[in-house]
N, C-alpha and C positions, 0 to 999 in steps of 0.2 A: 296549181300543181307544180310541185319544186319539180322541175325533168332533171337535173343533177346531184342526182345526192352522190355522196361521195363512193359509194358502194360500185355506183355503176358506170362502167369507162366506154373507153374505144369509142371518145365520140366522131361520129361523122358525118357530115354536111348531106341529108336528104333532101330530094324536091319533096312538095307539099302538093298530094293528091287533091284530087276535088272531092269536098267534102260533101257528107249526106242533107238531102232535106230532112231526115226525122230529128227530133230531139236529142241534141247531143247528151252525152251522160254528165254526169254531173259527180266530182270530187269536194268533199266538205275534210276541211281540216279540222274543224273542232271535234269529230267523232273517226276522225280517220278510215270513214268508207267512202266506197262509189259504189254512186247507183247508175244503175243502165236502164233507161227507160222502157226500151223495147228490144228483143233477139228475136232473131228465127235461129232454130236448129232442128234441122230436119222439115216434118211437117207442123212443128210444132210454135206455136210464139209464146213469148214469155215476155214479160211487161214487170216492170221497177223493182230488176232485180238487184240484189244490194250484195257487195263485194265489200269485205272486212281487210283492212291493212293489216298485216303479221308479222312486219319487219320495218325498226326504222331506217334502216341502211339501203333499202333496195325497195321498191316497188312491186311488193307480192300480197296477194288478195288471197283469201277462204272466200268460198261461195257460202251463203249462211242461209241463205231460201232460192228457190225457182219458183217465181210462181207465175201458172197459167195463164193466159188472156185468149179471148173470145178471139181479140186480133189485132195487129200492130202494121206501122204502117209498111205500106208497101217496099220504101227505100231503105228497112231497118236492117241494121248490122246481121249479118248472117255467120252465125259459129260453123267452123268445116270442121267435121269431126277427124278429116283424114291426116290433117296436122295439127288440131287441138287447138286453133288459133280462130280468132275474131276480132277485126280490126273496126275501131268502131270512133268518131267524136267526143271528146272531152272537155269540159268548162270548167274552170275554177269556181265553186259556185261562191266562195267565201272572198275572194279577190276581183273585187271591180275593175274592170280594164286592163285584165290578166287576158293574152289569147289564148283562143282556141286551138287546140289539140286533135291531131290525128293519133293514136296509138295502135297498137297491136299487144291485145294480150293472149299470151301463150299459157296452153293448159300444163302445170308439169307437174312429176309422180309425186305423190303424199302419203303420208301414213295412214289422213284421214280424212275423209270429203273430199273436194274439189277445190285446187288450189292453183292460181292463174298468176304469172309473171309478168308484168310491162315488159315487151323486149323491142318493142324500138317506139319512139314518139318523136313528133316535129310539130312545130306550132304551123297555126296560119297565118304568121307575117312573115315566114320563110325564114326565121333563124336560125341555127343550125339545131340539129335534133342529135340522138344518139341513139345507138345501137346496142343493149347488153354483153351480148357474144354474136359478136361476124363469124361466120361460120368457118372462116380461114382460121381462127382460132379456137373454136370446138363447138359444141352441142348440149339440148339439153336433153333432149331425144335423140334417139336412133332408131328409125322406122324399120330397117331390112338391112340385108347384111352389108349391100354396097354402102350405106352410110355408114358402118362398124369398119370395112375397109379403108373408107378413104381419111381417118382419124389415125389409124392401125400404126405400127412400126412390124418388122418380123423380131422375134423371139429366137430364133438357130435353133430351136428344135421342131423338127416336122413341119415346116409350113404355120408354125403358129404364129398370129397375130394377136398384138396388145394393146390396148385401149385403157390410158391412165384414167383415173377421174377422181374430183375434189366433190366430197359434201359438206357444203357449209352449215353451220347450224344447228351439228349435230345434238346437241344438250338441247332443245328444243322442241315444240310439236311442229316444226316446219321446216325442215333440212331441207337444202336445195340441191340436187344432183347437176354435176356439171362436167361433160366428159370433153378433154381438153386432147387438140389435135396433139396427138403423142409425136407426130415426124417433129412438129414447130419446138415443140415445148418438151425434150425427153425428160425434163423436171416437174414436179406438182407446183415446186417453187416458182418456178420461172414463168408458170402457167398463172399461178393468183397474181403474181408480183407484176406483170407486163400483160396479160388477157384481161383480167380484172382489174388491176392496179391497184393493190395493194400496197401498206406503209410504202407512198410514196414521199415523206417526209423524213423515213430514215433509211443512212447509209445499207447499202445491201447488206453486209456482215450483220447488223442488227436487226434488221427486218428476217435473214433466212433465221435467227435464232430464235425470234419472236414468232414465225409461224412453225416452226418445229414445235416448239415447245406448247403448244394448242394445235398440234395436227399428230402426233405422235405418243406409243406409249401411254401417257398421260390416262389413269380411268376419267381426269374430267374435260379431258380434251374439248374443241368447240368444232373441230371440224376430223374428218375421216377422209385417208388418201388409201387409194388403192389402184389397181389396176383389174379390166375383163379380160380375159383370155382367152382366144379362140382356137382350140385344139381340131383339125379336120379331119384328123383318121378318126376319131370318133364323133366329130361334129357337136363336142363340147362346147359349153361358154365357161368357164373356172374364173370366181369370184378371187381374187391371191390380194394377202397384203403385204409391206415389207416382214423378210419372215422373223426377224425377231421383236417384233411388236405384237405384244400379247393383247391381240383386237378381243375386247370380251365380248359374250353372247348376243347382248344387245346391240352392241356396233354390229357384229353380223348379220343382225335380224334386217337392221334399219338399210344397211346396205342392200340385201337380198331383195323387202320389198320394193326398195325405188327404183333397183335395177330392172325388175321383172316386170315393171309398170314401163319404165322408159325404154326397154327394148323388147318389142311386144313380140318380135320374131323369133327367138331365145327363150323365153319364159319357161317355156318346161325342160328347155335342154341345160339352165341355170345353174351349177352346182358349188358349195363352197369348197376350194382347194385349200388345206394348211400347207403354209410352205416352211421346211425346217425342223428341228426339235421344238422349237417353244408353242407352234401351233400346234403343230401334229401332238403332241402333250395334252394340251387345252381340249383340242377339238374331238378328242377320247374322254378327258373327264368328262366334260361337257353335251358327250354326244345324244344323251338323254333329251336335255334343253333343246339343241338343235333339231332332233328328230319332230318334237313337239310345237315346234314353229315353222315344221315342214319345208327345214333348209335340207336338202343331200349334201351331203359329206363324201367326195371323190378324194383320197389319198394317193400320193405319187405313183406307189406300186399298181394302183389300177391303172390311173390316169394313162400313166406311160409303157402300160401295158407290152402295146405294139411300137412302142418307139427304143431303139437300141441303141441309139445314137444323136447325139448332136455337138457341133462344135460353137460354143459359146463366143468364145475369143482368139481367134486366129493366128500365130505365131509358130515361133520357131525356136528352140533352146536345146540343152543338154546338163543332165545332171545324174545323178544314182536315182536308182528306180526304187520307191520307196511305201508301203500300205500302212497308212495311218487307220489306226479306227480309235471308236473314242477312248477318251483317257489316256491317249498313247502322247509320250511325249511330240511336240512341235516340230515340225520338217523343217529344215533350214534351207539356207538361199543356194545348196548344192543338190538339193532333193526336187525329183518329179514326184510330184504325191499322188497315190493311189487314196482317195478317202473313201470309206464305208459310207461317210454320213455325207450332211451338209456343215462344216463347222462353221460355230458363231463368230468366231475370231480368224486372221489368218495374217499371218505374216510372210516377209516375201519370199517364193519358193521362186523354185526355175520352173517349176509347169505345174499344172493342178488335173487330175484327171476325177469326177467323182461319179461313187457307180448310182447315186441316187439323184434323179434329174433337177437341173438349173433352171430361171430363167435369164435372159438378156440383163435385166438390169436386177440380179440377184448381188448382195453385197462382196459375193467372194468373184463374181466376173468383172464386178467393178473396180477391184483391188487388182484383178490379173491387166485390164484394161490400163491399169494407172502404173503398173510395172511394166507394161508389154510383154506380157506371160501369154504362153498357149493356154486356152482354160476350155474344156470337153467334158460331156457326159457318154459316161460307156456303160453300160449296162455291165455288168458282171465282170469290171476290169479285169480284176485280181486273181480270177482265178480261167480266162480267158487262156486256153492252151498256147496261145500266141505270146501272152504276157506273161502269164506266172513264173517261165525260165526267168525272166529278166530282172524281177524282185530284188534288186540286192544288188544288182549290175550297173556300169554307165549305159546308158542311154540316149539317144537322139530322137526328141519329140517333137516331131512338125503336124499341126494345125491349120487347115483352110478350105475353102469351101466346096473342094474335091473328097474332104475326108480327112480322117486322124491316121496319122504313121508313127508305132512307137518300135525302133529296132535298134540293138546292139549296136555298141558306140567303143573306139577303143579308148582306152581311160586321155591317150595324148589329144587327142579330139576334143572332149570333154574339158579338158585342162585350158585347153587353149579357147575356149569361148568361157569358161568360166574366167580365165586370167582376163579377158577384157571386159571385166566389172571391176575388178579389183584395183585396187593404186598402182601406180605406177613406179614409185619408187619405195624404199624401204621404210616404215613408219615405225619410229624410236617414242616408247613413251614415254614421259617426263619424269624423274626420280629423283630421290636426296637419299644421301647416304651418309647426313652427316648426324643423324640423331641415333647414338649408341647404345640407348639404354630402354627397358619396358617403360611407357607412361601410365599414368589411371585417365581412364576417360575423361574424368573432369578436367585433366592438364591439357587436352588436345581439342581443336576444331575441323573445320570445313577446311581451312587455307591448308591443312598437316597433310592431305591424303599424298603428294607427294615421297613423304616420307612412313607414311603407315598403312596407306590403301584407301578407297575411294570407300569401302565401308565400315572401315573401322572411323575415318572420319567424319561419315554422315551421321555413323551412330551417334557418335561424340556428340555431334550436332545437334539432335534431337534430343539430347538429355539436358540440353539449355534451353530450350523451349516447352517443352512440354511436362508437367507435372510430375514431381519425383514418381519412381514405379513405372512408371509406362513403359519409359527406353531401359532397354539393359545398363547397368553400372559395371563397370568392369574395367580391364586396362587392354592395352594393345600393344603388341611388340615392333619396333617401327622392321623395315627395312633390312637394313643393318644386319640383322641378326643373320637372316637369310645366305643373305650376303658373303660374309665371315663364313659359316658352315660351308658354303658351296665350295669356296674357295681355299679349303685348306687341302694339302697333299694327303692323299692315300694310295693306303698300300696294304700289303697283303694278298693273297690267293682274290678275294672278292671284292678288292679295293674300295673295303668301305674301312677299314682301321686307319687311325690316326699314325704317322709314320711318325718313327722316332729319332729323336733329334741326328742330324746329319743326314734321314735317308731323304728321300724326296720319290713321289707317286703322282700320279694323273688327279687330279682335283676333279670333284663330282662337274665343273664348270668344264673341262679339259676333257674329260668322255662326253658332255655333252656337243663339243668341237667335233670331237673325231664321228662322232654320228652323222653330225651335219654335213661332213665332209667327205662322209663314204655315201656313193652313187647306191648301191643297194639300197639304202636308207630310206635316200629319196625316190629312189623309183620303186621299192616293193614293199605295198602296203603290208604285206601279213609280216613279212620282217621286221618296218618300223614298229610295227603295233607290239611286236613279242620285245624287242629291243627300247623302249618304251618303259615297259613292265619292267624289266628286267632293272632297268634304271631307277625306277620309284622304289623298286624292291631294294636296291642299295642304298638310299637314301636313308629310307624308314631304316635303315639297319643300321647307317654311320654313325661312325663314334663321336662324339662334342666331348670338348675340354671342359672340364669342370669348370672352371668361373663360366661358364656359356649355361652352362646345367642351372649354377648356383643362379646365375643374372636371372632364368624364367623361372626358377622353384620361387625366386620370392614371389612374383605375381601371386598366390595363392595365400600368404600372407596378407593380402586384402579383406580377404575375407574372414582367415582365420588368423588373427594376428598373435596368438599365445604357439601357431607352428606344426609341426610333426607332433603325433599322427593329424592326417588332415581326413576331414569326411566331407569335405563340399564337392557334388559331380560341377565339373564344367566343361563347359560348351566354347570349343576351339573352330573359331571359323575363317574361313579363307578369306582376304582382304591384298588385293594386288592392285596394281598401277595399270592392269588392263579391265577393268569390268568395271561396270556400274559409272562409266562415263556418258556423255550426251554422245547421241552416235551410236554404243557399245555398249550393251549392258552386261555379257558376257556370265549371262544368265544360266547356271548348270553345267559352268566346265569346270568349277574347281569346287574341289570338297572339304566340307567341314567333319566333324567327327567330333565325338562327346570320353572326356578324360573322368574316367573314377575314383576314385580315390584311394583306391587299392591296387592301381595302373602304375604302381611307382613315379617315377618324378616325371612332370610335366611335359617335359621335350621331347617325349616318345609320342605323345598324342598332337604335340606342335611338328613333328618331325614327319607325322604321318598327311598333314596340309601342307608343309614345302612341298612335298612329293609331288601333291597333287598336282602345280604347276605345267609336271609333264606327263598327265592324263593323253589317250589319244587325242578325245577329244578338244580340250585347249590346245593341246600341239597342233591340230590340224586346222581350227579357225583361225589362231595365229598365224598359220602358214597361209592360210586364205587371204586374208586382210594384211600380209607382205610386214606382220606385226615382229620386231625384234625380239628373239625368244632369250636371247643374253643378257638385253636389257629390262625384261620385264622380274617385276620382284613379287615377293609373297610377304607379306605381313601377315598378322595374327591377331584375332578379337578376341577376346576372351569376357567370358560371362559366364555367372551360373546356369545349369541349367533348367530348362522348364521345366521339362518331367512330361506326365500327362497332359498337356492340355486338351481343356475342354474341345475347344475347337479352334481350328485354323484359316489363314483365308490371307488374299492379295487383294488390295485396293489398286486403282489408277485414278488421280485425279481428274479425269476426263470422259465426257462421254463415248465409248469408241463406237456405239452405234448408231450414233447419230449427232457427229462433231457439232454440228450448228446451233445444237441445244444445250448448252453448259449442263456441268454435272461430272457424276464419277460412277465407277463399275466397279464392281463388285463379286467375288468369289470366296463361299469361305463354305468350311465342309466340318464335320463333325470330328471333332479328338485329332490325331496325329495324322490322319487321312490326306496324304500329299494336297494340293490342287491345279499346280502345275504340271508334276510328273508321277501321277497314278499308278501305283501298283495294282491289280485283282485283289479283292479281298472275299475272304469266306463268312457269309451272312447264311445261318441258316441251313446249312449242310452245300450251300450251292457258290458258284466263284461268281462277284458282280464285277465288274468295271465301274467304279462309283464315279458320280456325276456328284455335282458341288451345288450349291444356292448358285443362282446366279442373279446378280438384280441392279438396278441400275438407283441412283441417291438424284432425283433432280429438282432444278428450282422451280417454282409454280410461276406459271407466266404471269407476269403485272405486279409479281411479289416484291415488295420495298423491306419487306420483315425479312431478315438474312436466314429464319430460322423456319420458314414458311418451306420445307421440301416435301418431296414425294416421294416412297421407295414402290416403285416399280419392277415386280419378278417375272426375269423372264424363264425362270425354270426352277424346280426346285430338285435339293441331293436326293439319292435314288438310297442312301444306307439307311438301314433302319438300327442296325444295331453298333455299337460301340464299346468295347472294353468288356464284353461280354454283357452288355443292359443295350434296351431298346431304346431309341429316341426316337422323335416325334416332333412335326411341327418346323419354322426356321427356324437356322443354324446360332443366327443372331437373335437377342431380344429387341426389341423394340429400341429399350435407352440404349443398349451398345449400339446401334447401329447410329443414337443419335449422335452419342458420344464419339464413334468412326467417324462419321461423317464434318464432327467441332474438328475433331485433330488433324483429319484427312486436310479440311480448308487450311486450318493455321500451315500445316508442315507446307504445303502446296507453295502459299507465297510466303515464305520463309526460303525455301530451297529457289523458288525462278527468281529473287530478288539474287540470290548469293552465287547463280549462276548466268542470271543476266540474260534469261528465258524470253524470248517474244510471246505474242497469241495462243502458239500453239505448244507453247511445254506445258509440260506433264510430268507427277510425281507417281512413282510407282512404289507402297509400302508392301510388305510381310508383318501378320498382324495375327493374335493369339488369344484366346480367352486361356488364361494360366490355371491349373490345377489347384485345388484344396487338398486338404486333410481331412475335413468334417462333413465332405460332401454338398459344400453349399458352390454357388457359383464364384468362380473365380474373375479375374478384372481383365480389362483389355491394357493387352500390354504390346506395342508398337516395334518389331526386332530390326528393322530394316527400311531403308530409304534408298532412293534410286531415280535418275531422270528415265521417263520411260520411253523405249525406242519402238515407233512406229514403224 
């Protein structure tokens, strides 16, 4: 009998009990069973009982017969039913001059029959033996509550305690339930990798991606992680998995039975909890199945019935007080968030408040833990008489284990603990001014963004790589142009007219001085905001000198090269020297806008993107991030436009749910339907808040074939109807998605080579199935690249 197989760790040096006079058992390798000569259990004896091997990695036995005997000897191994265990003599019957074996086998839960675990052996010439799982690092049972306790961590809500556990196996008739001391191990990882000892042959980074990717997600996973829960104002146990892992009905079931077998004290108080949109979704479609396999389905609003409070992650900040709920655009790093929901994503806020309960090691307390955010569950934030004044207001949010304090903050307060996040000195971004004239995309690269925008020359970029049609064709205005506009004198009552020769007026560059320089400006938000406006509104009005008219009327000459009249719409998009850098992606401060062809000349609709520049919103992240508002320039993409597209959606090269498992995510929603920044839309006489595909592209563990992936949904769009017709089904087909996924790879290391990306870059696309004429489907066409900022 091999006592090492590689399966089973933690060895350690036992003494060697005195052994029995009966017949020791006997292990035969050519049929891989053991027979046990003689048991007592109970008042009962049983004689040459045969135990079937189920695993070659570990030492686990089916009982495959019991059979009776009259009577066995006095000294024979005796089974205690109180811990499932029988320790009993072992020979190698197939190895001559192999010693003999003391073991202990352990009864543990199964789907089916009686299924017994070696968990500890030592020979009798005293060399060392080993032990499965020492109980300092977990269990496979838990008898009564005090053993649920002493594995336990708290939760911060109510007294609840959590108990991780790993089942191996799962694809299998024999999973083995394994519940790992949650204080030692608050990882599943750290728990197979150092309790078990797991890929101890490779570097950590590639072992946590190798058991992610067969622990997670995955419908063919090999193993199941979760956690038990023990709620005490209801004296609940709550089955929870990570919550956007869409565990399907059979991983629940398999979980459910081996738990209710392994914690005999719980059994009826069992219940499965979804955590999040993706389960809470699932475990409604599904509740049918569930009910019929006699799992209980406890949802939060029950669950937390009686709980109104908890505080997840303990801190201290200040920001504007802010109620996110779905489909609402992103809270930024000046926002305390009020959320409705649980979001799947989260980027970094100043505090997180959400009215639907967490737990400890939910992914959005993990995120608050890795910023040092206050992160709390409040029952009814938002509309809490205490809170709902403060909606819209600065705020000072303290967190800790007296309780949550959220009270009125004056905005100098707020400023000065948000200014110590921010740089410290003034950050100029890099620019050229010397390229005067529109290019066509084909004339420009990745090196030009300097002088045309960080997206006019990604786009460039992508239309050297990837298959004509995909990336827009088109040209881009560098710099320059901007530039020249901003800077010429005006005059007149609303000094946007061009002054005539001799006179001289304030430059759009020159009002933007005196704003900067008048103290109201900067200290009174509702007047920057109106003075702002007021600003853009000049701009879009200023006059340009005709060879400046003529320089961007030709652009349009690209496409229609015979001239006036022209009937192609295009598509003017913002492209500055601050967005879409590594760092900044500067994501939804500046706007684009689509030119007619009955809009007169060009520069009205390019005139209307300078503007944008000094939105509140860019003027006020700029001012956040201490970013030079004089120095930053606006360029211009140009491209035709789409029109209808079918449907829409953003890629990111990465898994964001679960980094250690290579892969990309996925977003994409039906026809013109934002996915970032959500309008309501009217389906049906009623207003939805649309919800997008969501789903994750990942590699198959042990895959060598580059083309071997999985798509994985963790949710799907909630619209049924578009452009006045029904849709049905996902957003993507099958090939586009395989097709996203070939171009998503190329662009990926195309862009981390050209920016010289380590481990953890990420490409973030904008991606379109394009419109027909004839009603057939249109192509996947790629508008936008981006390094993506975590």
């Amino acid at each position: 009998m091999n006592i090492r197989p590689a399966a089973v760790l933690a060895m350690a040096a036992l003494s060697c009990p005195s052994l029995h006079a009966a017949a020791p058992a006997a292990y035969h390798d050519s049929d891989a069973t053991l027979t046990v000569p003689s048991v007592i259990a109970g008042q009962t004896a049983y004689c040459d009982v045969p135990l079937e091997r189920l695993a070659e990695a570990r030492w686990q036995f089916a009982l495959t017969e019991l059979p009776v005997c009259n009577q066995a000897p006095a000294d024979s191994p005796v089974y205690d039913a109180a811990t499932g265990t029988v320790q009993l003599p072992v020979i190698l019957a197939e190895r001559p001059g192999a010693p003999r074996f003391q073991i202990r086998l352990s009864q543990v839960p199964s789907l089916a029959g009686m299924q017994f675990l070696v968990t500890e052996a030592y020979p009798e010439n005293g060399a060392p033996g080993y032990r499965y799982l020492p109980e300092t690092d977990g269990r496979l049972r838990l008898w009564n509550p005090e053993d649920f306790s002493q594995l336990a961590t708290g939760t911060g809500i109510g007294g609840a305690e959590e108990v991780k556990f790993v089942i191996t196996d799962i694809d299998t008739d024999h999973p083995l339930l394994h519940f790992q001391n949650s204080r030692r191990y608050p990882l599943h990882f750290d728990f197979v990798h150092e309790a078990l000892g797991w890929y101890p042959e490779l570097a950590k980074d590639e072992a946590i991606a190798r058991f992610n990717a067969v622990s997670y997600f995955s419908q063919g996973r090999r193993n199941l992680v979760g956690s038990v829960v023990h709620y005490p104002q209801n004296n609940r146990y709550a089955l929870e998995f990570w919550p956007t892992d869409p565990v399907p009905v059979s991983g629940i079931r398999t979980a459910f039975r081996l738990l209710r077998q392994a914690m005999p004290f719980a059994a009826d108080r069992l219940s499965y909890h979804p955590l999040g949109l993706t389960q809470e979704t699932l475990a409604r479609e599904s509740g049918e199945a569930l009910a019929d396999a006699g799992i209980p389905v406890v949802f939060s609003t029950e669950l937390f019935a009686d709980t109104d409070s908890a505080v997840l992650n303990p801190g201290d900040s200040y920001g504007r007080l802010r109620l996110v709920r779905p489909g609402d655009p992103f809270p930024s790093a000046r926002d305390v968030a009020i959320f409705t929901y649980i979001p799947n994503d989260l980027g970094r806020v100043a505090g997180i408040l959400t009215e639907t309960p967490q737990t400890t090691l939910s992914h959005i307390n993990l995120r608050a833990k890795q910023d040092h955010r206050p992160n709390v569950y409040l029952r009814n934030a938002a509309t809490r008489p205490d809170i709902a004044p403060l909606i819209g207001q600065w705020v000072h949010f303290h967190a800790d284990a007296d309780g949550i304090r959220l009270e009125p903050a004056s905005e100098a307060d707020a400023q000065a603990w948000l200014d110590s996040l921010r740089p410290a000195q003034l950050q100029v971004p890099e620019y050229d001014l010397s390229v005067t004239e529109p290019l066509p995309l084909a004339d420009i690269g990745f090196s030009d963004w300097r002088a045309f925008g960080v997206k006019a020359a990604n786009v460039a970029e992508l239309g050297k790589i990837l298959p004509e049609g995909v990336a827009p064709d088109g040209y881009a205005l560098p710099f320059s142009l901007y530039d020249r506009f901003m800077a010429l004198p005006r005059c007149g009552e609303a000094q946007t007219a061009l002054c005539p020769e001799g006179e001289h007026g304030p430059s759009f560059y020159d009002q933007v001085q005196a704003l900067l320089a008048d103290s109201r400006f900067q200290d009174d938000p509702e007047y920057r905001s109106a003075q702002l406006k007021a600003l853009r509104k000049r701009i879009k009005k200023g006059e340009a000198p005709d060879d400046l008219i003529a320089a961007i009327e030709t652009v349009r000459r690209f496409w229609e090269p015979e001239g006036p009249p022209f009937h192609q719409s295009l598509r003017c998009r913002s492209s500055t020297n601050n967005e879409d850098l590594p760092g900044f992606n500067g994501a939804g401060l500046y706007h684009s806008t689509t030119h007619k062809a009955d809009e007169g000349p060009l520069i009205e609709s390019v005139k209307k993107v300078w503007a944008s520049l000094w939105s509140e919103a860019a003027f006020e992240e700029r001012a956040f991030w201490r970013v030079d508002h004089l120095h930053t320039y606006m360029g211009v993409l140009i491209h035709p436009n789409y029109g209808d597209e079918q449907a829409n959606g953003v890629a990111v090269s990465a898994n964001l749910y679960n980094p250690g498992w290579p892969g990309f995510t996925v977003n994409a929603q039906y026809g013109e339907i934002s996915v970032t920044n959500p309008e309501p839309v009217e389906i049906g006489g009623e207003t939805v808040s649309p919800v997008p595909d969501e789903f994750l592209l990942v590699r198959l563990p042990g895959a060598e074939d580059t083309d071997t992936w999985e798509t994985l949904y963790l949710r799907h769009s909630n619209v049924t109807e578009v452009y006045g017709q029904p849709v049905s089904g996902t957003v993507l087909r099958p090939e586009e998605i395989a097709q996203l996924r070939h171009y998503l790879t190329l662009i990926h290391h195309h862009f981390k080579k050209r920016y010289g990306g380590g481990d953890d870059f990420a490409i973030e696309i904008e991606f379109k199935i394009t419109e027909t004429d004839d009603g057939s489907r249109g192509h996947l066409a790629i508008k936008q690249a981006r390094p993506w900022v975590r």
